[in-house]
C-alpha positions in Angstrom: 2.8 -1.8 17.2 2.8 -4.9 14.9 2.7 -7.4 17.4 -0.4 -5.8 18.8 -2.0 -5.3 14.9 -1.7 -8.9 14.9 -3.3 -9.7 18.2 -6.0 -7.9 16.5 -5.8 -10.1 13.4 -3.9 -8.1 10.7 -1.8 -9.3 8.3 1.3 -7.2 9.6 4.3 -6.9 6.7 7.4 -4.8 7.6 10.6 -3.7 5.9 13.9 -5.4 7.3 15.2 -1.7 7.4 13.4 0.7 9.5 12.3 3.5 7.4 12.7 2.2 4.3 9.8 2.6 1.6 7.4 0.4 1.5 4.0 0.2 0.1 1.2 -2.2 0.2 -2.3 -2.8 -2.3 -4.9 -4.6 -1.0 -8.2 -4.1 -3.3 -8.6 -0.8 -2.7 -6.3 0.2 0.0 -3.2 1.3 -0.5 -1.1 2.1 2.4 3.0 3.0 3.2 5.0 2.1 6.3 6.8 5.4 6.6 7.1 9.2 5.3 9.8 7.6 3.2 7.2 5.5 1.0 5.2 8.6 -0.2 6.3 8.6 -3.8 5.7 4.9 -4.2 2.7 5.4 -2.5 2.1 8.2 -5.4 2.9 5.8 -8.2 0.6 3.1 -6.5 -2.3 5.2 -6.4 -1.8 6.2 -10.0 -1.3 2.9 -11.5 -4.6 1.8 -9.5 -6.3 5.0 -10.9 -5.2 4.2 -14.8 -6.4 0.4 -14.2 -9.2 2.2 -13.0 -10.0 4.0 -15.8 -9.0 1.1 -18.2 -11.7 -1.1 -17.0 -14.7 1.8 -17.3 -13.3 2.4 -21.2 -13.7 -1.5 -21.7 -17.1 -1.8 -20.2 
């Protein structure tokens, strides 16, 4: 599946160990490689939702 996400033009990163977690941001998508990554998908989403909120109270 990478090699043909690439084809495509993605930006394909992977963990050296399959199904460890691993999460990636980019602007507003966050996204996992496995199951295994759901809580640090969790904390991702969270820490984008307070940074969120931080720049709303600011403006």
């Amino acid at each position: 599946m990478p090699y043909a996400l690439t084809l495509a033009g993605a930006n394909v990163t992977t963990t050296p160990v399959d199904f460890e977690p691993y999460v990636v941001e980019d602007r507003e998508l966050i996204t996992g490689q496995n199951p295994r990554s759901d809580h640090p998908i969790g904390a991702a989403l969270i820490a984008a939702l307070d940074r969120k909120r931080e720049g709303k109270r600011a403006a």
